[in-house]
C-alpha positions, 0 to 999 in steps of 0.5 A: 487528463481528467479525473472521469478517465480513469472512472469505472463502476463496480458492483459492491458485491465485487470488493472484497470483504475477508482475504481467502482462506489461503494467501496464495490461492487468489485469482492473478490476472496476467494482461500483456502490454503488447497491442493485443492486450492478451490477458489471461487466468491463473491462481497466485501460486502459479507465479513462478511459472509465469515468471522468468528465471533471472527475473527479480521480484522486489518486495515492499517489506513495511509493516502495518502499525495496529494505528486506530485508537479508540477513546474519549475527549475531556469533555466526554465524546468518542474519539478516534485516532489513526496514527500517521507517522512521528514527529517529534519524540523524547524521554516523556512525551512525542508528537505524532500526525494523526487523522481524528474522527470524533462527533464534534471537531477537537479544539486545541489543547483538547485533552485524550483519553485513549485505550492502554491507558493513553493520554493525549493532547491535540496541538494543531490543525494542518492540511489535512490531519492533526498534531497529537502530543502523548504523555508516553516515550515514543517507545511505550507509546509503539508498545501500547499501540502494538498491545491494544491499537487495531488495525487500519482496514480500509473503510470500505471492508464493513463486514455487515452482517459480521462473517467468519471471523478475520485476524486481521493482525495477521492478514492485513499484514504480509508474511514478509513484514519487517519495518513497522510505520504503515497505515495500510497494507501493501496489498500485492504482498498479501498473497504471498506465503513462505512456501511460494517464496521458496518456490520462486527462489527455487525457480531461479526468480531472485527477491530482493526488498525495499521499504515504503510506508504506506501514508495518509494518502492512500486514504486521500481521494482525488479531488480536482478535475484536472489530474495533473493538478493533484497535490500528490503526498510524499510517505518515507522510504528506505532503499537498501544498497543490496536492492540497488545492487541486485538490480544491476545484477538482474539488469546484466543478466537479462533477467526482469524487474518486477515490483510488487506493487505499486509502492514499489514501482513508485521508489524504483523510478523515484530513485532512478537515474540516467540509463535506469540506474537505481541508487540506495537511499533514504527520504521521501518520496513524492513521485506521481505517476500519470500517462505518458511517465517513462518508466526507466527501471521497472518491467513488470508489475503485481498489483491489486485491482484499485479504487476508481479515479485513484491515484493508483490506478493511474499508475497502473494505466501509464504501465500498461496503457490506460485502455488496456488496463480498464478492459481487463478491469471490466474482463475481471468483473465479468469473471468474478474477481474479487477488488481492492485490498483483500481481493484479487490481483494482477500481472503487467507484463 
């Protein structure tokens, strides 16, 4: 497959700059996998009755670490990190991954002097970010971070000229958030707020949770022609065995999985078996999802609309066809929806 087939133009007026004033008031396609591609037009808070009772709904409850920092190196020019994940850690001092942008690359041994009062050494250059060493516990660290760090909105979002303001703690972060480590948001979550939870359960809808970090590679574009040539990165999960558990109940019942979320579809059919078991764990995962991936585990999908020639959006074109799901993009340009991480989203039945 070639990169160009999974390519779409997008008006910039269409991606969306600011969430909408209520979560759950964001527009949800609904396209059906059958031939006929049928879509149809909802708001977000009609999810309980496009769902199924006995259906279960899995969330990705990862919590967004307010990761960019600011500072300045040793020999005076802006710097600005975005942390990753840990490496190492210790009483005094841990190493972390990070991206750095700053006007003139680092060089090892660099010193940092970042907001908080934060200081940093550059160790080494990888692939495709840097080893960062902080004179700071890996626990006053977080809590730094958690203090003064801002959070890691996609660069795409400019807001140029400035808008209404955005607490973007809040909204760049679902109301489901539990485990801090991601450097991006799992944007399906966005638009789900207490109330429609309560309504889902209410429904007889079963939720039920997993954890993936989102990671660098959601800020890595698809650089070769050839798709199945993409070194496609790895980001840490945690899939409890109460999920595993649910699922085999929802499986007995006749009832739907439905992932929220890429993230979510890519653990399930990571950790999934012969015959659509799933298993508990805990690691990495690295699973790349083209066309022609048999799905064993997941029936249905809520998803944002996604970046042209991403990663993502081939995910969403092996669930439900690569053609039907590039129709119902062109459908919602023409209909107004709003794109990427604040934007609208989609149902794949």
């Amino acid at each position: 497959m070639k990169l160009s087939d999974f390519d779409y133009e997008l008006p910039a007026e269409r991606i969306a700059q600011a969430p909408l004033p209520i979560r759950d008031h964001s527009r949800l396609l609904v396209l059906n996998r059958a031939a006929s591609g049928a879509t149809s037009h909802h708001r977000f808070h009609e999810l309980p009755t496009l769902l199924r009772r006995g259906d279960l709904l899995i969330l990705n409850d990862t919590r967004v670490l307010p990761a960019r920092l600011l500072g300045r190196k040793s020999s005076g020019g802006r710097v600005e990190l975005l942390l990753l994940e840990p490496e190492t850690t210790s009483s005094r001092s841990c190493t972390w991954r990070c991206l750095i942008q700053s006007s003139r690359t680092p060089r090892h041994g660099s010193g940092l002097e970042l907001e908080g009062g934060l200081r940093a050494e550059v160790v080494e250059r990888r692939a495709d970010w840097w080893s960062v060493r902080f004179d700071a516990s890996g626990t006053s660290l977080l809590e730094t971070v958690e203090r003064v760090g801002r959070m890691p909105l996609p660069p795409y979002i400019r807001r140029e000229p400035p808008g209404e303001p955005v607490d973007d703690r809040t909204r760049y972060q679902t109301v489901f958030a539990e485990h801090s480590g991601a450097v991006a948001a799992p944007t399906a979550g966005l638009h789900f707020t207490p109330a429609l939870l309560g309504s889902l359960e209410g429904a007889g809808i079963e939720v039920s949770r997993l954890t993936l970090h989102v990671g660098v590679g959601t800020f890595l574009p698809v650089r070769v022609e050839r798709v199945e040539d993409h070194p496609m990165h790895d980001e840490r999960f945690v899939l409890p065995s109460e999920t595993a558990a649910a699922i085999e109940g929802a499986r007995g019942r006749g009832g739907r999985v439905v992932a929220v979320g890429t993230t979510v579809v890519r653990v399930l059919e990571d950790r999934a078996a012969g015959g659509g078991r799933v298993t508990q764990g805990t690691g990495r995962c690295g699973l790349f999802i083209l066309p022609g991936f048999r799905f064993g585990v997941v029936d249905a999908v809520i998803t944002n609309f996604h970046l042209p020639c991403s990663t993502l959006l081939m995910l969403v074109s092996a669930f439900a066809g690569r053609e039907r799901v590039l129709a119902a993009y062109r459908e919602a340009i023409a209909e107004g929806y709003r794109f990427y991480s604040y934007g609208d989203a989609m149902l794949l039945e």
